[in-house]
C-alpha positions as a Markdown table, in Angstrom:
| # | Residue | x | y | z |
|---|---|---|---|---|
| 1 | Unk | 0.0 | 0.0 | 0.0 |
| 2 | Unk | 3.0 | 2.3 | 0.9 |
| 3 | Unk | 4.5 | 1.7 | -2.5 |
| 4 | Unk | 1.3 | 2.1 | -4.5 |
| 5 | Unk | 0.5 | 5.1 | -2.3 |
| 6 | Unk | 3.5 | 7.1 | -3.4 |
| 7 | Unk | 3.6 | 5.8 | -6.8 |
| 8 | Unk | 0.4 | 7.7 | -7.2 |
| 9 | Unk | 0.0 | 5.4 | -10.4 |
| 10 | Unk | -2.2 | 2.8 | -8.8 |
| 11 | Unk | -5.7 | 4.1 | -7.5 |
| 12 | Unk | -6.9 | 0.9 | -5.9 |
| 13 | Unk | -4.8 | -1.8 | -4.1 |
| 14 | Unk | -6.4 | -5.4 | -3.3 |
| 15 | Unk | -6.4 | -6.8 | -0.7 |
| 16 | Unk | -6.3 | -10.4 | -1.6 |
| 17 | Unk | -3.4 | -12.8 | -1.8 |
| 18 | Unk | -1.2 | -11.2 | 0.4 |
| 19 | Unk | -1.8 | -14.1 | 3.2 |
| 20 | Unk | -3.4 | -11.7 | 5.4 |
| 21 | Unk | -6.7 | -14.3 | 6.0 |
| 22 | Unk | -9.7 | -14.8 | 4.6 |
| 23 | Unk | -11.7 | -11.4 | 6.1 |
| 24 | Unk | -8.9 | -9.6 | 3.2 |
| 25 | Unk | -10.0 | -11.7 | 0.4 |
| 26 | Unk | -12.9 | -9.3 | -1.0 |
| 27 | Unk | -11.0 | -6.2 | 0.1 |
| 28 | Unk | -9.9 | -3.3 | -1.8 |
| 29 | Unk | -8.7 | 0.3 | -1.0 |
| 30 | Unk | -9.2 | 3.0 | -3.2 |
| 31 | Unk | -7.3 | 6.1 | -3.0 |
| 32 | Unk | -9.6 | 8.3 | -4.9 |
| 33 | Unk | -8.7 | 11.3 | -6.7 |
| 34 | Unk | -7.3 | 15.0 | -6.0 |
| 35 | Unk | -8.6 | 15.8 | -3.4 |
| 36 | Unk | -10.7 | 12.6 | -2.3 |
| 37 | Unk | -10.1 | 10.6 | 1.0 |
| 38 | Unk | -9.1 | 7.2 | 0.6 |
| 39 | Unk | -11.4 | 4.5 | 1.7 |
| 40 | Unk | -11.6 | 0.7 | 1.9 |
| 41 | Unk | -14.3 | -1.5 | 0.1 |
| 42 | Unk | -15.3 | -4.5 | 0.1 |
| 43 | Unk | -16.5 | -6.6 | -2.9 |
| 44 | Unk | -20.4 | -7.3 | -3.4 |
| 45 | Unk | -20.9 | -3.9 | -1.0 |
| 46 | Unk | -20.0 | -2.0 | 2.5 |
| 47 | Unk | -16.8 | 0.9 | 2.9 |
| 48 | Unk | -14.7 | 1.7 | 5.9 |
| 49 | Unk | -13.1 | 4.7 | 5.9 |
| 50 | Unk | -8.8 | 4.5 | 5.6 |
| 51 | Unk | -6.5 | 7.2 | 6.4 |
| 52 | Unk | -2.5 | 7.6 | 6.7 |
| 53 | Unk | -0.4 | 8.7 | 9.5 |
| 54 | Unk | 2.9 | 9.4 | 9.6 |
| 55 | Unk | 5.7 | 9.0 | 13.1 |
| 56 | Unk | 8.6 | 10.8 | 13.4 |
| 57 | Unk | 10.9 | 8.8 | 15.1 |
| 58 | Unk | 11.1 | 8.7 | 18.6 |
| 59 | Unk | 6.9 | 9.4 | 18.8 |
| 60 | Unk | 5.3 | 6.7 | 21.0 |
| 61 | Unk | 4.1 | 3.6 | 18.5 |
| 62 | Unk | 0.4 | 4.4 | 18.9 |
| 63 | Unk | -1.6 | 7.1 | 16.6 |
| 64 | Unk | -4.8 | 9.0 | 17.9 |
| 65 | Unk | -8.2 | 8.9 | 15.7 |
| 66 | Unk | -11.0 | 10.9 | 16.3 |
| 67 | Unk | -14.2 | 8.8 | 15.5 |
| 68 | Unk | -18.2 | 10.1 | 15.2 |
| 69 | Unk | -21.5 | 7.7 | 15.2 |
| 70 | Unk | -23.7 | 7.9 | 11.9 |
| 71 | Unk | -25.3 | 5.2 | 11.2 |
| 72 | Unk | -21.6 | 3.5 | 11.9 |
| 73 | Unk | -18.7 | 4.6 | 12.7 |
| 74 | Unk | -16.6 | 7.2 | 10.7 |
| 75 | Unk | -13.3 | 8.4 | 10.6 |
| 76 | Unk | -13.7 | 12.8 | 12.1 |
| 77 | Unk | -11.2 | 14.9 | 10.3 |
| 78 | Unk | -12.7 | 17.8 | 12.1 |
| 79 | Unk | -13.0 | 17.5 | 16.7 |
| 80 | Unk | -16.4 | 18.6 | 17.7 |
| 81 | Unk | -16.5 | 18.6 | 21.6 |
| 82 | Unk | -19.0 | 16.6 | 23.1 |
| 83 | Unk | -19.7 | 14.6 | 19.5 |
| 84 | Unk | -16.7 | 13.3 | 18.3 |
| 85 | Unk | -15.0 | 10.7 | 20.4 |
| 86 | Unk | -10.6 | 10.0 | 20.6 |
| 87 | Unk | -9.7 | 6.8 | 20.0 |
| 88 | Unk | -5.6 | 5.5 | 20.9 |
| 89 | Unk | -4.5 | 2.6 | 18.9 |
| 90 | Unk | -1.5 | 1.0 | 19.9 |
| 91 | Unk | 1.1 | 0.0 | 16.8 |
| 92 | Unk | 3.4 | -2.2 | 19.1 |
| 93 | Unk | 2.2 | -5.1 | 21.0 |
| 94 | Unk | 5.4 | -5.5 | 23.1 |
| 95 | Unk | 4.9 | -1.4 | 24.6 |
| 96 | Unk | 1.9 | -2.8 | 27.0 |
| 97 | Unk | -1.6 | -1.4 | 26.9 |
| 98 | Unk | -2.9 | 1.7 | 25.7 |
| 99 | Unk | -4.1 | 4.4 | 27.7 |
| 100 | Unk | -7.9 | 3.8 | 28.2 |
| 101 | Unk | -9.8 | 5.6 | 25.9 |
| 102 | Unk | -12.2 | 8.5 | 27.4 |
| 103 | Unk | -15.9 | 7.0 | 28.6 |
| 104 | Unk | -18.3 | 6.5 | 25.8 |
| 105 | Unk | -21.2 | 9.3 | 25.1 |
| 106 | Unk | -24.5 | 8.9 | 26.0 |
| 107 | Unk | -26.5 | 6.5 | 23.5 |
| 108 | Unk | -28.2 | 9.1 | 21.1 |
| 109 | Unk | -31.9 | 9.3 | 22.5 |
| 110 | Unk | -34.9 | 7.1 | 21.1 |
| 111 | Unk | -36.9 | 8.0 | 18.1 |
| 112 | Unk | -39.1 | 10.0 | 19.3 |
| 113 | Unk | -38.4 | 9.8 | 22.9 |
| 114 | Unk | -39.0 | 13.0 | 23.9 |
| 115 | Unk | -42.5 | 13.6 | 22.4 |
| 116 | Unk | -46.1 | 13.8 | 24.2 |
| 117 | Unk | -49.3 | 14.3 | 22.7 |
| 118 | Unk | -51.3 | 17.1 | 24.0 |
| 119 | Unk | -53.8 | 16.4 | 26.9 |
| 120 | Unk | -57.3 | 17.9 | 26.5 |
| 121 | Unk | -56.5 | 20.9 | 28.7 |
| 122 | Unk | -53.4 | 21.8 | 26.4 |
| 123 | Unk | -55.7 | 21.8 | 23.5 |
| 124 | Unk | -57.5 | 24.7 | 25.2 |
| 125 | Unk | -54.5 | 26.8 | 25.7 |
| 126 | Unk | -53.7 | 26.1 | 22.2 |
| 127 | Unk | -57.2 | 27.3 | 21.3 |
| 128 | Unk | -56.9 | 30.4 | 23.8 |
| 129 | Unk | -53.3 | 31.5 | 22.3 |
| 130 | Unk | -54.8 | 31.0 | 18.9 |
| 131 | Unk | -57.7 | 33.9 | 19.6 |
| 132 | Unk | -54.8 | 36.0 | 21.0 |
| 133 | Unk | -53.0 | 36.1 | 17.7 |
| 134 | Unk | -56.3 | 37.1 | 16.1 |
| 135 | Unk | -56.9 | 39.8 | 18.3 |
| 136 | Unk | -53.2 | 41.1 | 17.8 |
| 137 | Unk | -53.8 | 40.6 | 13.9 |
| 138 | Unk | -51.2 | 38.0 | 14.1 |
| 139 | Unk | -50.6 | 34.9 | 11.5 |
| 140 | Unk | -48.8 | 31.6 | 12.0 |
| 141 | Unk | -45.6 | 30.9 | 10.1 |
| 142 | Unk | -44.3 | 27.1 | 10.2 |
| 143 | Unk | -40.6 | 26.9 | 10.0 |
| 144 | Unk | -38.2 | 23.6 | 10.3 |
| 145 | Unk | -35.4 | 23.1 | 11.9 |
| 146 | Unk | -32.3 | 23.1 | 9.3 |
| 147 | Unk | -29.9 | 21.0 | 12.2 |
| 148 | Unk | -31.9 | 17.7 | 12.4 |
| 149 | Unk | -29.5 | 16.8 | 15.0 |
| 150 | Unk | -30.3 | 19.5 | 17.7 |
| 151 | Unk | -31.8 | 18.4 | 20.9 |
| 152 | Unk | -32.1 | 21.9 | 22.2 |
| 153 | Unk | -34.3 | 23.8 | 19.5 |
| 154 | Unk | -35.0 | 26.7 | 21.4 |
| 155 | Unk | -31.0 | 27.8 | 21.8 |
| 156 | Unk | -30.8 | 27.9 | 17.9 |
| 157 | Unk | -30.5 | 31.6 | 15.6 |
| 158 | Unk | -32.7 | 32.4 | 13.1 |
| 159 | Unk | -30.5 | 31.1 | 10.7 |
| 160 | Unk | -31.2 | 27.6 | 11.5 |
| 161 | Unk | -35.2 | 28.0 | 10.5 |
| 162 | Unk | -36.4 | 27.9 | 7.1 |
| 163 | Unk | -40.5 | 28.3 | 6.2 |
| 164 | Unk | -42.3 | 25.8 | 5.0 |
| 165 | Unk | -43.4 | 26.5 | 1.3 |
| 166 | Unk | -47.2 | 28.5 | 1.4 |
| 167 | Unk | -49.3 | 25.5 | 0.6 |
| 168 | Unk | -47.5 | 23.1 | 3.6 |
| 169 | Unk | -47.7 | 26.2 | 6.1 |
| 170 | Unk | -51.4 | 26.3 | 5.3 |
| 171 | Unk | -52.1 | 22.7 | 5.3 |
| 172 | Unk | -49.8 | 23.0 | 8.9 |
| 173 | Unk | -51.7 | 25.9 | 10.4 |
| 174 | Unk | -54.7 | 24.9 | 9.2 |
| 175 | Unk | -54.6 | 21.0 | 11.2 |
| 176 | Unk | -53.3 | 23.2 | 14.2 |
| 177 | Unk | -56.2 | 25.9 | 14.7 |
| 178 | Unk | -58.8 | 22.7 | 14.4 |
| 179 | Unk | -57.0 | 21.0 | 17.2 |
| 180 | Unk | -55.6 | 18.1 | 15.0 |
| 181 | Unk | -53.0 | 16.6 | 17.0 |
| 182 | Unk | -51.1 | 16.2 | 14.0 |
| 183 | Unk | -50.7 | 17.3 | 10.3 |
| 184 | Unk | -49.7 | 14.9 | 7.0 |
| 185 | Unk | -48.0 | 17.2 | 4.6 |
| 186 | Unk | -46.4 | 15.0 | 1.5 |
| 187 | Unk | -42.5 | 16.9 | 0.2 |
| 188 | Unk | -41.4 | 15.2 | -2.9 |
| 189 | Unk | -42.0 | 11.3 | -2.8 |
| 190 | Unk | -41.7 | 11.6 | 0.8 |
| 191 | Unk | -44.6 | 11.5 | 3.6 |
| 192 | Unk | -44.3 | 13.2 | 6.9 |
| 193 | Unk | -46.3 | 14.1 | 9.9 |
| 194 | Unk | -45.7 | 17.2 | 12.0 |
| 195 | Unk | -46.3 | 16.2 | 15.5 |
| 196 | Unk | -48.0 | 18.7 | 17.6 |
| 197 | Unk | -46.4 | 19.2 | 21.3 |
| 198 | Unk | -48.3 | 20.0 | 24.3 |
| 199 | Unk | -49.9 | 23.7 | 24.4 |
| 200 | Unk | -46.8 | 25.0 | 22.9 |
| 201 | Unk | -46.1 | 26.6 | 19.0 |
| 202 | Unk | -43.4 | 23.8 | 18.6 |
| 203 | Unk | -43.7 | 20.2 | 17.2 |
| 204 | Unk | -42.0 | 17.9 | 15.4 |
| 205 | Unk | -41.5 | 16.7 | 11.8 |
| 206 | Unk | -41.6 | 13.1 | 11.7 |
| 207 | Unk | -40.7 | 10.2 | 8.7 |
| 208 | Unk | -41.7 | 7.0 | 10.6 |
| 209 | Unk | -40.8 | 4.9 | 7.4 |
| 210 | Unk | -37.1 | 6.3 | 8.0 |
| 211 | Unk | -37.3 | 7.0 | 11.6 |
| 212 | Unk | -36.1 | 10.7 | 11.1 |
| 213 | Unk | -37.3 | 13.9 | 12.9 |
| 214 | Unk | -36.4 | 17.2 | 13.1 |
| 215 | Unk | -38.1 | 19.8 | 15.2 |
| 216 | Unk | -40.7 | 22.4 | 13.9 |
| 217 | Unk | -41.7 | 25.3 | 15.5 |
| 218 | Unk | -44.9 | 28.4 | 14.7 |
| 219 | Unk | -44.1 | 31.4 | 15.2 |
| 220 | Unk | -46.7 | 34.4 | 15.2 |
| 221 | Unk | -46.0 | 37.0 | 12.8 |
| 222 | Unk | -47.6 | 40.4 | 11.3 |
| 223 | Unk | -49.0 | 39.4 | 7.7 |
| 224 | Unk | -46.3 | 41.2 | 6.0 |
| 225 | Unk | -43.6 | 39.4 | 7.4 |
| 226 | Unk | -45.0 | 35.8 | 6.8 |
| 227 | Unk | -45.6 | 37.0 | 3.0 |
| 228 | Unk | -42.0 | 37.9 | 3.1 |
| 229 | Unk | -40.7 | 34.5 | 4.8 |
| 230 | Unk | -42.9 | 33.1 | 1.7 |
| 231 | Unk | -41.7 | 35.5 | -1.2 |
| 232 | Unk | -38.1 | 34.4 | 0.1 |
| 233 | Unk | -37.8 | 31.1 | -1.3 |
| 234 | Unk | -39.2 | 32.7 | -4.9 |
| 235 | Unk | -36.4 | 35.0 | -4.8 |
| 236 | Unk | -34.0 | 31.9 | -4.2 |
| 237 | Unk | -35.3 | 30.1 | -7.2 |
| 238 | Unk | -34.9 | 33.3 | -9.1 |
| 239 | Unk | -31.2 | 33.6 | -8.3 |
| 240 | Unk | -30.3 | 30.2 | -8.6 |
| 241 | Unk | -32.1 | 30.1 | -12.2 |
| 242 | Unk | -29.9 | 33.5 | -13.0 |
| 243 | Unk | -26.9 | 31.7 | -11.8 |
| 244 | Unk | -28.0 | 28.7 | -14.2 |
| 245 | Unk | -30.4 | 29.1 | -16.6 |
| 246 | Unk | -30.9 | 25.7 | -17.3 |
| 247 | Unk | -32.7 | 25.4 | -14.2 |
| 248 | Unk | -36.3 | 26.7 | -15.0 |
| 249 | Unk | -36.7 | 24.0 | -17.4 |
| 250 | Unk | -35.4 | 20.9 | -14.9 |
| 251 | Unk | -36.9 | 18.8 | -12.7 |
| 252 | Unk | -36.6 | 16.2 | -10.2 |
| 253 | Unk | -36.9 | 12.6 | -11.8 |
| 254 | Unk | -37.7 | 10.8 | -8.9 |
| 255 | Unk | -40.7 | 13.2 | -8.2 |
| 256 | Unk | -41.4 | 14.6 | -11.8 |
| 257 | Unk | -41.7 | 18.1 | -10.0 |
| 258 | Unk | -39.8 | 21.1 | -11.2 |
| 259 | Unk | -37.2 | 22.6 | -9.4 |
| 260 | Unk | -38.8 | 26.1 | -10.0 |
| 261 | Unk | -42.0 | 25.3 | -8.8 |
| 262 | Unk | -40.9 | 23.5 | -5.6 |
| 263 | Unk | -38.9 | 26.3 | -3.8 |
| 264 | Unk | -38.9 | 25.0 | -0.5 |
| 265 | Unk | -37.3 | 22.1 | -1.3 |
| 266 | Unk | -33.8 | 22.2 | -1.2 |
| 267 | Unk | -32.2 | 20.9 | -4.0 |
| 268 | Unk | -28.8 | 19.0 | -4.1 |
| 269 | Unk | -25.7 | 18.1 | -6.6 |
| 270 | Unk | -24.7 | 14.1 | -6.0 |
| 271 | Unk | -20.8 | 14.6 | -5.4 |
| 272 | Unk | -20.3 | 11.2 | -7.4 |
| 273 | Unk | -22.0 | 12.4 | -11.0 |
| 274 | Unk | -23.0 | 15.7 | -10.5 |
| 275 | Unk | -26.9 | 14.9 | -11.5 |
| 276 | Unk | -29.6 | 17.1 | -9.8 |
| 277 | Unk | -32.4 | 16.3 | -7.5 |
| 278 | Unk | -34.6 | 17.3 | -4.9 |
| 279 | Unk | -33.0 | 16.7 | -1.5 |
| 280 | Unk | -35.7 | 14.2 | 0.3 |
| 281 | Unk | -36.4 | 12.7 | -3.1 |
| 282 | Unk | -32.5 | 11.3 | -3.1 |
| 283 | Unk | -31.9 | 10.6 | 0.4 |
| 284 | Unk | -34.5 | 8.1 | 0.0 |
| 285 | Unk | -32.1 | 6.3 | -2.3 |
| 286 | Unk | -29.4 | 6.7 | 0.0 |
| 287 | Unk | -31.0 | 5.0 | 2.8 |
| 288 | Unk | -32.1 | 2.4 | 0.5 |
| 289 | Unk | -28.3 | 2.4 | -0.7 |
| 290 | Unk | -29.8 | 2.5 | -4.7 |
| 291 | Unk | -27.6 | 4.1 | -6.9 |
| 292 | Unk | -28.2 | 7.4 | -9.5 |
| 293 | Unk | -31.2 | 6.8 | -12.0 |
| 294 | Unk | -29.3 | 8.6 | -14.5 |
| 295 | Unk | -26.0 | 7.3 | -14.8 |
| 296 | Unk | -25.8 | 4.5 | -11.6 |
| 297 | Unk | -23.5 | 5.8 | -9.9 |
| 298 | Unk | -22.9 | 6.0 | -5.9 |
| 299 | Unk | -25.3 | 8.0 | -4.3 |
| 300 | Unk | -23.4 | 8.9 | -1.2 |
| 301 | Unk | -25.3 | 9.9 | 2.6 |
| 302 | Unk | -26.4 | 13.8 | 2.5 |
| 303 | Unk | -23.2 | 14.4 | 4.4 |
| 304 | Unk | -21.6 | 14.4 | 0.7 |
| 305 | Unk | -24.3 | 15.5 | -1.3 |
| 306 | Unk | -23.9 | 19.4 | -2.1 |
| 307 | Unk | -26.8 | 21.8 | -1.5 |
| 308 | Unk | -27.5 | 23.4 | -5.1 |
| 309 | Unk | -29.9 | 25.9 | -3.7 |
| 310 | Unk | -32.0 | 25.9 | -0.5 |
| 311 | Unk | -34.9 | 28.1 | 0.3 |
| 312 | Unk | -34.4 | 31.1 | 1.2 |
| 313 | Unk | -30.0 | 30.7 | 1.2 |
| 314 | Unk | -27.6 | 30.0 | -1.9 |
| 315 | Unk | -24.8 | 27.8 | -1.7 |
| 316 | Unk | -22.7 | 26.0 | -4.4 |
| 317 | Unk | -19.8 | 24.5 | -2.3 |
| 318 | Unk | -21.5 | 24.1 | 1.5 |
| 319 | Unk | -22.3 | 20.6 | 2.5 |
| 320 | Unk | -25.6 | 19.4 | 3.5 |
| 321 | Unk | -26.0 | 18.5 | 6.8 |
| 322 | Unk | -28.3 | 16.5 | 8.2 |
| 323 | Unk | -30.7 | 19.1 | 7.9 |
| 324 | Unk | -30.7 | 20.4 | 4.6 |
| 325 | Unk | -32.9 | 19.5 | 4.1 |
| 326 | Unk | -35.6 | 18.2 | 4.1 |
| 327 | Unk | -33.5 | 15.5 | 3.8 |
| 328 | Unk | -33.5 | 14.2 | 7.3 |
């Protein structure tokens, strides 16, 4: 591997028939391209991630790797207190043991763990706050939560809400003011239900068939400013279809809904092939670990997806986090 990783003229090394056992067999690392990270595969499906460190002589024979949970564990290039967790690995079994690594983290909590339905007297605050907002001339404006990882909604900016597009904020506000205890709004091919908490303007977007959530939250607003919140994600679609006019006449395969008339859906750029679609529409294929309809190739978690244009924001190079939505 040394000798093919400074030749730079092999991109892949197997694995096999270096008498390492059979687990090696069906193994292959790929060094990828200019700036790719190298990672292992394994024939017929499943990828580790691989990376190279280098001793100066005279270091201690052990090498320290920052590691973070999704949906397995990944190598982190970048230490995020209270997320990421060090790992020491030991390079010489004569030295003795390692140092004990640091106590786990917390188990991530439950799906849904933290939700409760409303109780018949929370319904009638609900009801009470609602006639407040009409006396005050106020309207409802449903935003999601762009971090889908956030357990702690209500210490997050402004920045981390986006509004719902005007016919899901209707069909939202509309289930809420009749007491519903929930609302089924449909994004793209995928179905969700926002969750309505207690007597409070908060909730929770929920995808049972993919057991992902993200919090939602109503805030009352002056009818101006929810027309603006809504006018924001036409604007986004305008710029983005300046930027590339090609735009206005795509739209998402998986769906069959256009990019331009589905604002509030962010829209994303597969890393792999560069093929467009909407952002929920695709990470159903990466969960299902299908490839690209268009050309078959990878189609990567949204961690390596790019956002192509999201409502309200712009961004050609910014990666899509978990909450980019909706994705998660």
């Amino acid at each position: 591997m040394a000798k093919a990783y400074h030749s730079r003229r092999d991109q892949q090394v197997k694995l096999s028939g270096l008498g390492l056992g059979a687990v090696y067999e069906t193994l292959i690392v790929d060094f990828g391209g200019p700036g790719e990270l190298p990672i292992q595969r394994r024939v017929g499906g499943g990828k580790r991630d691989v990376r190279r460190f280098e001793l100066a002589p005279g270091d201690p024979p052990q090498i320290r790797v920052h590691v973070v949970r999704d949906r397995g564990w990944r190598i982190a290039d970048v230490v995020v207190p209270g997320v990421t967790q060090e790992r020491i690995v030991s390079l010489d079994s004569s030295s003795g043991p390692a140092p004990a690594p640091p106590p786990l983290l917390p188990p991530p909590p439950e799906f849904l763990s933290t939700y409760r339905k409303p109780t018949p007297e929370e319904l009638e605050e609900r009801a009470a706050a609602i006639v407040q907002n009409d006396r005050e001339e106020l309207v409802g404006l449903w935003e999601w939560c762009r971090d889908a990882e956030t357990q702690h909604p209500g210490s997050l900016g402004p920045e981390k809400w986006a509004a719902y597009s005007a016919d899901h904020n209707h069909e939202i506000e509309t289930a809420f003011r009749s007491g519903e205890l929930q609302a089924d709004i449909v994004i793209g091919i995928r179905s969700y239900e926002v969750l309505f908490e207690g007597s409070t303007m908060h909730g929770k977007q929920v995808d049972k068939k993919h057991k992902k959530r993200r919090f939602v939250r109503r805030r009352a607003v002056p009818v101006e400013e929810k027309e603006a919140a809504l006018q924001s994600g036409e604007a986004a679609v305008a710029t983005a279809v300046a930027q590339d006019p090609s735009l206005a006449e795509k739209e998402c395969v998986i769906c069959a809904e256009s990019f331009a008339d589905t604002y509030a859906m962010p829209v994303v750029r597969l890393r792999e092939c560069g093929h467009i679609f909407h952002g929920a529409c695709v990470q159903d294929l990466a969960d299902r670990k299908k490839t690209c309809p268009f050309c078959r190739a990878e189609v990567l978690p949204a961690a390596d997806m790019l956002t192509f244009f999201v409502h309200g924001f712009i961004s050609h190079a910014s990666t899509v986090l978990s909450c980019v939505k909706l994705v998660g």
